[in-house]
MARLUMRO-15600 format. One line per 3 residues: number of its first residue (from 1); for each residue x negated, y negated, z of C-alpha. Coordinates in steps of 0.05 Angstrom, whole numbers. Layout:
NUM = X/Y/Z  ... $
END
This chain:
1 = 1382/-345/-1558  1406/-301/-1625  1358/-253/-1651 $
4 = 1324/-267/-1720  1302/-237/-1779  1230/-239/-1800 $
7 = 1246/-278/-1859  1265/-335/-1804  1216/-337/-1752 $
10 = 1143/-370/-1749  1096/-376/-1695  1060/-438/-1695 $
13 = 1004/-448/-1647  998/-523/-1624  931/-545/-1615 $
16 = 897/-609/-1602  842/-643/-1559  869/-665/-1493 $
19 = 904/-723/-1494  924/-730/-1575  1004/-707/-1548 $
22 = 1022/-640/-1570  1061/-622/-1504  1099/-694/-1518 $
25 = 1105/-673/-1591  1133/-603/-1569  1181/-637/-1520 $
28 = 1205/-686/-1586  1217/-632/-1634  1255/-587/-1578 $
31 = 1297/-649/-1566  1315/-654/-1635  1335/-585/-1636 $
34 = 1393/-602/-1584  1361/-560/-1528  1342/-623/-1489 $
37 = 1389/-682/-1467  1333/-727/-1453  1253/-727/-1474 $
40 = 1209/-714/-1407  1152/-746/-1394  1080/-726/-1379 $
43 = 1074/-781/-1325  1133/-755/-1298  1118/-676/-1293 $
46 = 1179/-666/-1331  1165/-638/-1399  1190/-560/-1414 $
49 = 1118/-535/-1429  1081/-562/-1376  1121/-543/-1323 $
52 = 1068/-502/-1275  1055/-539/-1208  981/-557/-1221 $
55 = 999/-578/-1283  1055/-632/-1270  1003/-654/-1214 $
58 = 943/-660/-1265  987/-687/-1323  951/-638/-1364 $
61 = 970/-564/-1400  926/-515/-1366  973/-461/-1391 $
64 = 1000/-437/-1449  1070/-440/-1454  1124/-413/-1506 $
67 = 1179/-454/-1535  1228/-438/-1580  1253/-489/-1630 $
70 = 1320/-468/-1670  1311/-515/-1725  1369/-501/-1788 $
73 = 1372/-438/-1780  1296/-417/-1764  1275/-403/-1701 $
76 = 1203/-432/-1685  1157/-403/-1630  1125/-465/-1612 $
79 = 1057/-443/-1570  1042/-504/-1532  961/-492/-1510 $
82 = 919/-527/-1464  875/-580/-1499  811/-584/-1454 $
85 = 746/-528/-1462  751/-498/-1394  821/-474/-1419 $
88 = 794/-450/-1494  816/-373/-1464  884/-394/-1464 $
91 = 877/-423/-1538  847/-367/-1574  902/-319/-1538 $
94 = 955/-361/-1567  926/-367/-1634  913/-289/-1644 $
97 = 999/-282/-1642  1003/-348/-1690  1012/-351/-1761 $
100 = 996/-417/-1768  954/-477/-1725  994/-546/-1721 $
103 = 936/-590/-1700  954/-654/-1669  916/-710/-1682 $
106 = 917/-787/-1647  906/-841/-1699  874/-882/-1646 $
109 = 821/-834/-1633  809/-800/-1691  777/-729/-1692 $
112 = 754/-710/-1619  714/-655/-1598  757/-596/-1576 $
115 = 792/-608/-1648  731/-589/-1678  724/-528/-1634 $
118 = 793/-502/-1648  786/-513/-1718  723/-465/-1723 $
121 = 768/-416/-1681  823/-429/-1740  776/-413/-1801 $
124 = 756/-347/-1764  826/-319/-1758  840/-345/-1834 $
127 = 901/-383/-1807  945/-432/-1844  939/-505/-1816 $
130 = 984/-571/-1810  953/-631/-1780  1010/-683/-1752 $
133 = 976/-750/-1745  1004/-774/-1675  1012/-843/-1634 $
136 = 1020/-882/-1706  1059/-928/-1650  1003/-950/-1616 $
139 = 945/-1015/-1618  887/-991/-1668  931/-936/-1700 $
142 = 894/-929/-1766  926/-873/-1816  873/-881/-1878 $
145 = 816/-883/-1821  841/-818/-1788  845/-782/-1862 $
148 = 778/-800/-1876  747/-771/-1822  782/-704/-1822 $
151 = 763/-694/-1896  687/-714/-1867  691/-663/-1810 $
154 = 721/-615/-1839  712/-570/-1909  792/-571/-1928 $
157 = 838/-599/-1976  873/-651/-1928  946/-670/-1970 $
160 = 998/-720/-1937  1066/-704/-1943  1084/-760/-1910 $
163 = 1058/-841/-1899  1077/-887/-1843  1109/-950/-1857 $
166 = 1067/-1002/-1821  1023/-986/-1758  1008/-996/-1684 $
169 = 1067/-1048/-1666  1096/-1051/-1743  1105/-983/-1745 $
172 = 1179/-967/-1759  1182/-904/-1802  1155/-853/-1854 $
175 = 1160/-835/-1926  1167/-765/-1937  1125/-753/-2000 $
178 = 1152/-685/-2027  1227/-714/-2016  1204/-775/-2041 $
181 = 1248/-816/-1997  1236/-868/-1938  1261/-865/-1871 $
184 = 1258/-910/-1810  1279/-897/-1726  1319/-926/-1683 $
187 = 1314/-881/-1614  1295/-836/-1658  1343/-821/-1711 $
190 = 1317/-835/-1776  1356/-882/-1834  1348/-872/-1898 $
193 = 1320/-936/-1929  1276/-957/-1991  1206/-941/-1998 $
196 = 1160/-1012/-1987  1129/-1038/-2044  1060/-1027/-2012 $
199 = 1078/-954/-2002  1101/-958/-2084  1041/-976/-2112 $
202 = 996/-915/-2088  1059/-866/-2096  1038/-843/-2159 $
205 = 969/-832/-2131  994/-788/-2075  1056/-747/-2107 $
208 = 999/-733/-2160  956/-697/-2104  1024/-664/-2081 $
211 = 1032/-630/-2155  955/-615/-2160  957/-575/-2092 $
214 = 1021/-542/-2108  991/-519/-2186  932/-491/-2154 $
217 = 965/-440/-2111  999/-406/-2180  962/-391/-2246 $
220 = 1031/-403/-2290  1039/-474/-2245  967/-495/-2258 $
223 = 971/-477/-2330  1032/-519/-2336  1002/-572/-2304 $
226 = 945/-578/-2341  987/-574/-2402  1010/-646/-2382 $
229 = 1078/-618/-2359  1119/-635/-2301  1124/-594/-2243 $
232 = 1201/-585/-2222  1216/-603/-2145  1226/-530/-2135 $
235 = 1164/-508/-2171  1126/-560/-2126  1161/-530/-2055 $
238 = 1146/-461/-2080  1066/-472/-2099  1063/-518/-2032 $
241 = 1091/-453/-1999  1047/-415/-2036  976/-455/-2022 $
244 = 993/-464/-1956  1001/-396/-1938  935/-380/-1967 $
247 = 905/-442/-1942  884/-479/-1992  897/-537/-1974 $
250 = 918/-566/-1903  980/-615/-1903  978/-680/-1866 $
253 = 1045/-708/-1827  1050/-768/-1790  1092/-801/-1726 $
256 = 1108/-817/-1657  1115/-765/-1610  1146/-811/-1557 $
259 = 1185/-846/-1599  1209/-782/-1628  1187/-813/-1706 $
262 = 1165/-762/-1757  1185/-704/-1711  1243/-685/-1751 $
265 = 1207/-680/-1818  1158/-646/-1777  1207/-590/-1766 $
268 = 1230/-587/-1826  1158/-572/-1863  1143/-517/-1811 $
271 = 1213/-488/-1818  1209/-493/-1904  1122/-482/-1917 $
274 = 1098/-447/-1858  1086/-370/-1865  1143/-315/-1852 $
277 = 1100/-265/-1798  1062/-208/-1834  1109/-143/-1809 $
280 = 1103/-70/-1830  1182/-47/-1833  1166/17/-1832 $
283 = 1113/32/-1782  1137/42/-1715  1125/-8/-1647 $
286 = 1072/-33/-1638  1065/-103/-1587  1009/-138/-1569 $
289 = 1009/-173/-1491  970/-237/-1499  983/-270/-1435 $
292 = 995/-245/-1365  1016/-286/-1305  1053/-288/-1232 $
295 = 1125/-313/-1217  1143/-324/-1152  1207/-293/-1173 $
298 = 1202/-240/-1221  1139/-213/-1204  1083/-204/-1267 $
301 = 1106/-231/-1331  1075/-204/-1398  1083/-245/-1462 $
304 = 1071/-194/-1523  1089/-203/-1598  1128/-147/-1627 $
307 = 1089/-136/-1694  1122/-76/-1711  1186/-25/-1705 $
310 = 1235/-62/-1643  1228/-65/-1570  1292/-51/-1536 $
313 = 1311/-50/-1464  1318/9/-1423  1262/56/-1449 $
316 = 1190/78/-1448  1134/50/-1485  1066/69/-1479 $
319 = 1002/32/-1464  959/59/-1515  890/22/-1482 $
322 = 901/52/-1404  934/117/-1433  1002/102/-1391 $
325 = 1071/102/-1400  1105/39/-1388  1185/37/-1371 $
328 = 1216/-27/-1395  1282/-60/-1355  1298/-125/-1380 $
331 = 1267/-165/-1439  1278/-241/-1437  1264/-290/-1489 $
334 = 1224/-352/-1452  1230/-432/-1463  1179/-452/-1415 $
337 = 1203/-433/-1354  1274/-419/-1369  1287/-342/-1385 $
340 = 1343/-305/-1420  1353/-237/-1430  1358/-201/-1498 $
343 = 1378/-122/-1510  1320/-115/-1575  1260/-156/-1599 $
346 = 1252/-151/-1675  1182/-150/-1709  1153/-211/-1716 $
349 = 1189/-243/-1646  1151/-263/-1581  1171/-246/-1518 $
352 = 1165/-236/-1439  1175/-164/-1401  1166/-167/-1324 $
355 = 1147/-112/-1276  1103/-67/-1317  1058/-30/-1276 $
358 = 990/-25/-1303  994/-70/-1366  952/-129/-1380 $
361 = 929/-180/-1429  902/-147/-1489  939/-72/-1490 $
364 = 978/-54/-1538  1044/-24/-1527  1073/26/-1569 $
367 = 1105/102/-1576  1062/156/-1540  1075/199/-1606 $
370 = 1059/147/-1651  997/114/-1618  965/47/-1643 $
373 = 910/1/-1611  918/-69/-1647  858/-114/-1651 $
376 = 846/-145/-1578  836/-220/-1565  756/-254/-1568 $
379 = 755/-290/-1504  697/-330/-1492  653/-300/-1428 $
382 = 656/-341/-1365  583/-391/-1352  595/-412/-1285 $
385 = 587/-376/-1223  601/-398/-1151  611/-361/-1088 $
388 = 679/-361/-1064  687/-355/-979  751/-366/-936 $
391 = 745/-429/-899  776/-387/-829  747/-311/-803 $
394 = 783/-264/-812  825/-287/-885  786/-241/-924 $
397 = 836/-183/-941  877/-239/-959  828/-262/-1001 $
400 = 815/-197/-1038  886/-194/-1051  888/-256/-1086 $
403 = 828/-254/-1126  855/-188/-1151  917/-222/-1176 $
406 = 870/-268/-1209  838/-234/-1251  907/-205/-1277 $
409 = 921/-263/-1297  861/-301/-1326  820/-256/-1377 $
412 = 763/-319/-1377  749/-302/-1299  694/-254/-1267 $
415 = 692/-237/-1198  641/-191/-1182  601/-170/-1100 $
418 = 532/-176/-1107  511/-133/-1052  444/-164/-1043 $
421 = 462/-237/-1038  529/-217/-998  569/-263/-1031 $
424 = 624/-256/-1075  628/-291/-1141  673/-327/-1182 $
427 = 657/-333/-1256  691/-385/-1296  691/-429/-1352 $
430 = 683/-493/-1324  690/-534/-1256  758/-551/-1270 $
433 = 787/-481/-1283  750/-467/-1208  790/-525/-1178 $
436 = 846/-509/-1203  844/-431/-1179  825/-471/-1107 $
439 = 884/-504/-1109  929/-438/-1135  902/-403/-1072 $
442 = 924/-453/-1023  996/-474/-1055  1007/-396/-1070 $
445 = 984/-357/-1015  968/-408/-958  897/-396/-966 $
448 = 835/-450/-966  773/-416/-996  708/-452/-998 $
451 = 665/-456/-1065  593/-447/-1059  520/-439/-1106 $
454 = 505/-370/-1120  441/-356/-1083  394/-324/-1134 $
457 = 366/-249/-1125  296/-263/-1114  240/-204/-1109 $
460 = 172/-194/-1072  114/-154/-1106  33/-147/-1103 $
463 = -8/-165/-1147  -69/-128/-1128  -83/-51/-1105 $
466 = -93/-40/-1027  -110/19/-980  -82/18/-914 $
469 = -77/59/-848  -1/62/-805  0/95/-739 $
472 = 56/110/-692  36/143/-635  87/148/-568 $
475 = 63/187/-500  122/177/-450  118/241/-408 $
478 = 152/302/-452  155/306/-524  106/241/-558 $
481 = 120/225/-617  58/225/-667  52/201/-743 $
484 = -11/183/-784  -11/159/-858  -58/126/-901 $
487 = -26/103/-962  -51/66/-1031  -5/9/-1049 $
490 = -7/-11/-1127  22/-60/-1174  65/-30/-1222 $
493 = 69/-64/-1288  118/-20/-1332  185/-47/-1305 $
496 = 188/9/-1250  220/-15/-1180  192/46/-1135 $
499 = 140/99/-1158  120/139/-1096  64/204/-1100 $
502 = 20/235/-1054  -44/267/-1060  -58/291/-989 $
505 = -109/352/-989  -123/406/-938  -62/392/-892 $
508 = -71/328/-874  1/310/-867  47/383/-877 $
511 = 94/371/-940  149/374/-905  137/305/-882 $
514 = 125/277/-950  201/261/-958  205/209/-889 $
517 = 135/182/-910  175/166/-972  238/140/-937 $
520 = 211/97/-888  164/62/-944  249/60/-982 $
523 = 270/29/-917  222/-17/-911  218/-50/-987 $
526 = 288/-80/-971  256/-134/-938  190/-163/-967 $
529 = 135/-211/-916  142/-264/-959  213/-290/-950 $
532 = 253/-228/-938  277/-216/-1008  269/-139/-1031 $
535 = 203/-112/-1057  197/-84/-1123  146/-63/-1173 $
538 = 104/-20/-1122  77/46/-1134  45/91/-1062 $
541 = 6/148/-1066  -2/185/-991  -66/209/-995 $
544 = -95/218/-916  -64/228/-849  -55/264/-786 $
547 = -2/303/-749  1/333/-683  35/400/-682 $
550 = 79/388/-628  87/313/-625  98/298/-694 $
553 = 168/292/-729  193/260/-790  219/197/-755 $
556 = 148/187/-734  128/186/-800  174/148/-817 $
559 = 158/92/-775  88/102/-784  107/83/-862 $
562 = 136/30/-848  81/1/-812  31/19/-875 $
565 = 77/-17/-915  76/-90/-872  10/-86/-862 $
568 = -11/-72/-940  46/-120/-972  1/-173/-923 $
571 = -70/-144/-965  -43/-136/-1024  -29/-210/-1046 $
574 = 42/-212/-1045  74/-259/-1088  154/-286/-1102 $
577 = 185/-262/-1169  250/-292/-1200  308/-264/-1248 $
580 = 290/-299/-1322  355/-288/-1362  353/-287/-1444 $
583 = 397/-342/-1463  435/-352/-1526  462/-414/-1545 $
586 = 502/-437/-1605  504/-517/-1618  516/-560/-1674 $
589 = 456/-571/-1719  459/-645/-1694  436/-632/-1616 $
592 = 388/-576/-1632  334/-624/-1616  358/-645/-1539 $
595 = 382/-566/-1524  312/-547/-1538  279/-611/-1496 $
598 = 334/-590/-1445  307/-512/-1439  238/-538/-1438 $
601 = 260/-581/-1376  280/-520/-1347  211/-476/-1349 $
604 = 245/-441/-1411  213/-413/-1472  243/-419/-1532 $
607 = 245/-343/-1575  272/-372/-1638  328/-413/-1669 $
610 = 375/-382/-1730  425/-425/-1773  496/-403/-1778 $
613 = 533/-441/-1815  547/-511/-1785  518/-485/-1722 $
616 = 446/-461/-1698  440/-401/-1647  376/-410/-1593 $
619 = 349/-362/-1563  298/-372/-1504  281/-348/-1434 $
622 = 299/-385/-1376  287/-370/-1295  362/-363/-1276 $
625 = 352/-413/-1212  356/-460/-1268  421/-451/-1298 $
628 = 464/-448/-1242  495/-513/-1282  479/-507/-1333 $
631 = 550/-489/-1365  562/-563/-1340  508/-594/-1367 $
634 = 508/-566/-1434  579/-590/-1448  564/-650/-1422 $
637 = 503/-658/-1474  546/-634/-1529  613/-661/-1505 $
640 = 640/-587/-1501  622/-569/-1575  562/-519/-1554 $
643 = 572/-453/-1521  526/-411/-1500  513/-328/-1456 $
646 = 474/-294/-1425  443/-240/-1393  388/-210/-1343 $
649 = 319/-203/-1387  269/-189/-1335  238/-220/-1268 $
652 = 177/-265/-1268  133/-295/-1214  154/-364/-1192 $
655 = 101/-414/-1197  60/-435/-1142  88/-495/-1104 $
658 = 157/-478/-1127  149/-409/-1088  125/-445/-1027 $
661 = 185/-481/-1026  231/-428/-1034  191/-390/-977 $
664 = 204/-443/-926  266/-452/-949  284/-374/-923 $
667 = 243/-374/-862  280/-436/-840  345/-400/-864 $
670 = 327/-341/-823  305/-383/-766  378/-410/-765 $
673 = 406/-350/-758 $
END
């Protein structure tokens, strides 16, 4: 694969619900480009993009892949992305190196949900957009349908280029509007042919809307065509050029990905309207990694775009984010999982470097004199947490090994030790994204993990002030041991886990004791009488006690803490407190009403709701054993459009007969044991 100029690359990001046929569409233009001998199939596990292991199995893209179309002299960075939510990470990656979206729509089923998301992820990055109407081939295929309900959803200009000639099993060919000329396929090379009298008879209609679009992008063009003059063929490519690049309008194409119709004109709109990557000549390198990932044969791969100066082989770059040099060996240009090697990478190119040693998806790479940090990439925070175990004893080395590959490789996962629950967590975006790191475990490193709920944290506190007496007294011939507190226990209201103070007069108990009384009352709040969970909230003043001068040491003291402590926690009407986490959702305006009867379900309390935009952003309170699914069940109320975060707020007590449950639940647990 040659090297390009600027002037003849674009990256195109290739985005689509799951199931509309972007991976067959990127498998039908890379055919026509001569790469391919033969299309592969989805069914088959034998397309270029999706080429991973759980992906042939799944017959789904979970990754994204890069593939290079050489299309007349252009070379096209195709990024084929995964078209389901739990995979949105690997979409908003791709799009941040993209100059432009194709979105890939099926004209059987219309506008789907993860379109929608994608498309508010394209109107924050500004990017230019081309929406190819797939599956015109199939039963129901309805073009005029399909139109109408993008220009619904969405707040764009939606102009075809082209129009199929017939549908579902009539469907034999296009007319390419701006060329003005019919085609139809055999096996999918295209014959020129005449336009259908159908077609004819609205062609005025749509070349009009062609001219409109293409005046609007140019103040000389519109003036001329509101003068009543004709636009020139040329003066219509270069406003369509123009308006696209800005965005003013979003061009609509139209075919068959499997029957490889409409791919070709496809190409050739990308190739001619899309925009030339925005490069600074004369700055020096600066490369972006968007992806990271393991091959079982080259070790870690790093895609990056070069958007300035020119990577070359054989030399040092510098990590400006972990403040490292980097040495770079070979550079390879990818086509899914085919590699060749190149000696430079210009600006504007994408491409892969293996064996770097500390760099990972969002650094920037660059020269240690000349140091840059490009903008990083927004990925969504992981929802979903379950405890990951090894199935067999004794695995767990391997285990940390693994999950620290991971989390090279997926920026969307969390794994995180919470010490108090002993269990380890794995954070992700959905159940599927969990599976499918299940399965990666066992097929890469012969390892069968076990997924698990998340216990939740719970706490003990009092909720009324107590005075109580602990003695430890020991005669055993020899030294005794002898220790005598009386302590106050208090609620503490002010947020404060521990307050401890003495106010011991005459001698009672000698200062130098103070510090065990202290510790063992520590010791002992790790384990509350409830249910076992650790004490907080309590404040205890030493005020009395007794020593013996001989007998008395600070592990007596200690113990005799300790037994304060039991005994008051039992006075002092000790009740079960749970984490409540502040929650923050953001949902279409259309489902406000069941998130909010949803939260309510779930003992939350709503703080407020804010409009923004199409959108509406709740904010409410809710006990986290609540929401251990909930990033399931909110995209299953919203079909995936809602997303939500959140974070510790504060820890309540659990209501009554709830907390008796959970009680019994954890004496039974520890009865087990």
């Amino acid at each position: 694969m040659k090297n390009y100029t600027v002037d003849k690359i674009r990256n195109v990001g290739v985005v689509a619900h799951g199931g509309a046929g972007k991976t067959s569409l990127t498998e039908a233009m890379l055919f026509n480009t001569g790469v391919l001998s033969r299309l592969g199939r989805i069914e088959d596990g034998t397309t270029t993009s999706d080429y991973h292991p759980e992906e042939a199995k799944k017959g789904m893209t979970i990754h994204t892949s890069i593939v290079p179309a050489e299309w007349k002299g252009v070379k096209i960075n195709l990024l084929d992305t995964p078209g389901f939510t739990d995979f949105v990470g690997e979409v908003r990656a791709a799009l941040r190196v993209s100059d432009a979206a194709l979105f890939v729509v099926s004209a059987v089923d219309s506008v789907e949900v993860m379109t929608e998301v994608f498309w508010d992820d394209t109107d924050k990055r500004e990017l230019p957009r081309l929406v190819f109407m797939n599956k015109l081939d199939r039963e129901n295929a309805n073009f005029d349908k399909v139109l109408d309900d993008l220009k619904e959803k969405f707040e764009a200009n939606f102009v075809p280029f082209t129009l199929p000639i017939g549908m579902a099993e009539t469907f034999s060919g296009v007319v390419n509007l701006v060329e003005g000329k019919a085609y139809t396929y055999r096996d999918g090379k295209p014959t020129e042919t005449d336009i259908p009298a159908d077609i004819k008879d609205q062609l005025d209609d749509y070349l009009e809307k062609l001219a409109e679009a293409a005046a609007e992008a140019d103040d000389d063009l519109l003036t001329k065509y509101l003068d009543g003059e004709t636009l020139t063929p040329e003066e219509i490519r270069m406003g369509l050029r123009a308006g696209l690049a800005e965005g003013k309008f979003v061009p609509v194409l139209c075919g068959s990905a499997t029957k490889n119709m409409g791919t070709d004109i496809l190409l050739d709109t990308i190739a001619e309207y899309f925009p030339v990557p925005t490069v600074d000549q004369d700055a020096p390198l600066a490369c972006l990694v968007f992806k990271t990932m393991a091959d079982p044969f080259v070790g870690r791969m790093n895609f990056l775009r070069v958007y300035s100066g020119t990577l070359k082989s054989d030399s040092t770059v510098y990590n400006a984010n972990k403040e490292k040099p980097e040495k770079i060996g070979q550079i390879f240009y990818v086509r899914g999982k085919n590699q060749q090697t190149t000696e430079q990478v210009p600006a504007g190119d994408i491409c892969v470097l293996v064996k770097l040693q500390d760099t990972t998806t969002g650094d920037t790479l660059c020269l240690k004199d000349k140091p840059v940090v490009l903008d990083g990439i927004d990925f969504p925070s992981p929802t979903l947490s379950l405890a990951i175990s090894t199935k067999v004893q004794g695995e767990e080395d391997k285990l940390s090994t693994a999950l620290a590959r991971l989390q090279e490789e997926e920026p969307t996962i969390r794994i995180s030790r919470n010490l108090e629950t002993k269990q380890t967590l794995l954070t992700g975006m959905g159940e599927a994204q969990l599976d499918i790191v299940v399965e990666r475990f066992r097929r890469k490193y012969g390892l069968e993990v076990v997924l698990s709920p998340e216990r939740i944290p719970y706490r003990e506190t009092i909720r009324t002030e107590t005075k109580v007496e602990g003695k430890h007294k020991k005669q055993s011939g020899g030294r005794g041991q002898y220790g005598h507190v009386w302590i106050r226990m208090e609620p503490l209201t002010d947020g404060t886990d521990f307050k401890f103070s003495e106010e011991v007069f005459g001698g009672a108990v000698p200062n130098n004791y103070f510090p065990a009384v202290e510790k063992g009352v520590r010791e002992s709040m790790t384990e509350g009488v409830l249910a076992g969970y650790p004490v907080t909230g309590l404040g205890v003043v030493l005020y009395d006690g007794s020593y013996h001068p001989v007998d008395s040491s600070e592990m007596a003291f200690k113990i005799a803490a300790s037994m304060a402590f039991k005994k008051g926690m039992q006075q002092a009407k000790p009740v079960l407190l749970e984490p409540i986490m502040e929650v923050e959702v953001t949902v279409p305006e259309a489902f406000t009403g069941d998130i909010i009867s949803d939260l309510n379900t779930k003992r939350g309390r709503v703080l407020g709701m804010e409009p923004a935009g199409r959108v509406t952003m709740i904010r409410a309170h809710v006990p986290k054993a609540e929401l251990s699914r909930y990033a399931i069940d909110l995209k299953a109320m919203t079909q995936g459009r809602a997303s939500f975060k959140m974070e510790f707020s504060s820890y309540e007590e659990v209501p009554g007969r709830l907390a008796d449950d959970i009680v019994k639940k954890a004496q039974a647990e520890k009865e087990d044991s």
